[in-house]
C-alpha positions as CSV (number, residue, x, y, z in Angstrom):
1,X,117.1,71.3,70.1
2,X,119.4,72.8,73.2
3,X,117.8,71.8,76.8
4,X,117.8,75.7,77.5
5,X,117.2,79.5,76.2
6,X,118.5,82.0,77.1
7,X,116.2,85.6,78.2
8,X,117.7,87.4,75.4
9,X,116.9,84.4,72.8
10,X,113.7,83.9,74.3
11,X,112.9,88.3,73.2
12,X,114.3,87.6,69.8
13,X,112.1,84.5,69.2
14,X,109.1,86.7,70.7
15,X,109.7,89.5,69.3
16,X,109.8,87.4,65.8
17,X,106.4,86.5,66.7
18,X,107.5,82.9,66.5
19,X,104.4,80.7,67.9
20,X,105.8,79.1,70.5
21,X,103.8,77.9,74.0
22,X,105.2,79.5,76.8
23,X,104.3,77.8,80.6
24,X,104.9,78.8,83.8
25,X,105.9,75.8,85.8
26,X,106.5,77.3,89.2
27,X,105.8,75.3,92.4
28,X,102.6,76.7,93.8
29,X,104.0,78.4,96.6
30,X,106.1,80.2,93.9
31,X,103.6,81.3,91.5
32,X,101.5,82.6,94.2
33,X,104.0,84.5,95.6
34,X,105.1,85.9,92.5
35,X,102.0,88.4,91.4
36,X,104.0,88.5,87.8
37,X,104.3,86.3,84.9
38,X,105.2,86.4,81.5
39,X,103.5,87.7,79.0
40,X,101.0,84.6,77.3
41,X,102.1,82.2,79.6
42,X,100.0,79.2,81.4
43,X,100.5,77.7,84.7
44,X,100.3,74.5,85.0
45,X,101.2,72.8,88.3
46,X,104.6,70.4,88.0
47,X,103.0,68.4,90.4
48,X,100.5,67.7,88.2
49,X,102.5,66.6,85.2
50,X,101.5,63.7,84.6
51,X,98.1,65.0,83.9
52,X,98.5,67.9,81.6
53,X,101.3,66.4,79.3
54,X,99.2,64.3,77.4
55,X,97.7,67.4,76.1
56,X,100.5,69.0,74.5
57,X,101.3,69.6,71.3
58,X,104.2,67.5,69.8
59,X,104.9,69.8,66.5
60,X,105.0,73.4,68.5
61,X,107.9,74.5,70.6
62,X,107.5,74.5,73.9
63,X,109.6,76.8,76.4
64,X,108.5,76.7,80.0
65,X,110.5,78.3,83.2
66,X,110.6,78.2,86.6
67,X,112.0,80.4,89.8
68,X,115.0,80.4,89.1
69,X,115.6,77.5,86.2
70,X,117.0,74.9,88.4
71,X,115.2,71.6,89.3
72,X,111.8,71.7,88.6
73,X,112.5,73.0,85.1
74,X,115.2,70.4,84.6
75,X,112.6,67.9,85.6
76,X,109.8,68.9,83.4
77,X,111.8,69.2,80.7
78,X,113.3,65.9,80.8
79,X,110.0,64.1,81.8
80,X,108.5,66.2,78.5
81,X,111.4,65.2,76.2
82,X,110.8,61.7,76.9
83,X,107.1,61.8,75.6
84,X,108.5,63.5,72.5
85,X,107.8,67.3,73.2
86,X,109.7,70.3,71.8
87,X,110.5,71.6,75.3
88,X,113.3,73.6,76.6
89,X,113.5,76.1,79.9
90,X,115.2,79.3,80.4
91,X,118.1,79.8,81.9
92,X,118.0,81.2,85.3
93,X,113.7,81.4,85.0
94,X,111.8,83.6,85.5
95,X,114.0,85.8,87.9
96,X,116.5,85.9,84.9
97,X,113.9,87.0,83.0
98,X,113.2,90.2,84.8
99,X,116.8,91.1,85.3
100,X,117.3,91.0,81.6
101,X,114.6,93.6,81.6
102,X,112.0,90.7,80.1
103,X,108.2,92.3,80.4
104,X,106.2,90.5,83.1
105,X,102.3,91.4,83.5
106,X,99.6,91.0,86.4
107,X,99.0,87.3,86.4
């Protein structure tokens, strides 16, 4: 499985219905900022990893994002790879998200 999706691949596999668990893995700062998110996601605080990991499934897919898909993604994902998840992040986050026209909702 590829480290990464892409916004458009992430609306096909959606659109599919494929069951997949989507988390938004924003810093705090971020996700409060932010009053969107997408659709069926779940924050969890990265800073708090070590915490919530345990509880994830290890036969779903897994696609979290970010910002902007650069470090705390990267770090999740590896740190979740290397307990055996299905994780991968999208490419650019959530920002790319919304500039590929990707619905976000009230969180």
């Amino acid at each position: 499985m590829n480290r990464t999706i892409s916004p458009d691949e992430l609306k096909q596999l959606l659109e599919n219905r494929k069951t997949i668990l989507l988390l938004d893995v924003r810093r705090r700062i971020d996700y409060d900022t932010d009053g969107q998110k997408i659709p069926g996601a779940a924050w969890l605080d990265p800073e708090r990893l070590t915490q919530w990991s345990t509880a994830l499934p290890l036969d779903r897919e897994i696609v979290i994002y970010c910002a902007r898909g650069g470090s705390v993604s990267k770090s999740v994902v590896d740190q979740l790879k290397a307990k055996g998840v299905k994780a991968r992040f999208i490419e650019g986050g959530i920002e790319a998200w919304k500039q590929t026209g990707g619905e976000t909702v009230p969180k």
